[in-house]
N, C-alpha and C positions, 0 to 999 in steps of 0.2 A: 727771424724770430719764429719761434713755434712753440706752440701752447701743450701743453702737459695737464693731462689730470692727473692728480695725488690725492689720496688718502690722508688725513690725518686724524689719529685718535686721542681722545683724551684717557689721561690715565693720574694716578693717584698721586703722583710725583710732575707731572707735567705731558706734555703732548709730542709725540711722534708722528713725522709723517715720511709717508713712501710715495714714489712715479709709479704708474699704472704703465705697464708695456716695456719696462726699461729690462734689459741684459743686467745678471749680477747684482749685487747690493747697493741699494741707494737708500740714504737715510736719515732724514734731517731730528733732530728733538730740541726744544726749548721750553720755557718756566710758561711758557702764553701761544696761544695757538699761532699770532704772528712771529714770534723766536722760533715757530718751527715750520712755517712756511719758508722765513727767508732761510734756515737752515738747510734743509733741502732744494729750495731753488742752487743755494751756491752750490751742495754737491751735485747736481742733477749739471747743471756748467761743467764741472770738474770732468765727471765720467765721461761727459759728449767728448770734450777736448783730448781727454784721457786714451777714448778706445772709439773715437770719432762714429760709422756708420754704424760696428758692431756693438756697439752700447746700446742697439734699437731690437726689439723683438722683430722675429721674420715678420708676425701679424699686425694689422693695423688695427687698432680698437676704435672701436666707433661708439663705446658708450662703454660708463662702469657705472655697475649700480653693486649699493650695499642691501644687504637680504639679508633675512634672519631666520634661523630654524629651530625650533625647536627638539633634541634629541634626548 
């Protein structure tokens, strides 16, 4: 087992979330921020089994942080 950070945001229609460091599209959504955690956990399963090492970014992330700017 190995842990993943993901993003999930909220939005007007419900919540979307993405893997931090992953190869390719990964992308879970649901009506509740938990319908779209396990959304994306299963696809984030899928793509490993899918495209096994190359599903992983060459870099290893060792932190994500959300920032905001103003432009």
């Amino acid at each position: 087992m190995q842990p993943f950070k993901i993003i999930v945001e909220k939005h007007q229609d419900g919540f979307v979330a993405y893997p931090v460091g992953m190869r390719g599209v990964v992308v879970g959504e649901g009506d509740t921020y938990e319908e779209a955690v396990a959304d994306v956990t299963s696809a984030i399963r899928f793509h490993i089994e899918t495209f096994g090492k190359n599903a992983f970014s060459d870099d290893d992330i060792v932190d994500a942080r959300l920032a905001e700017v103003v432009i």
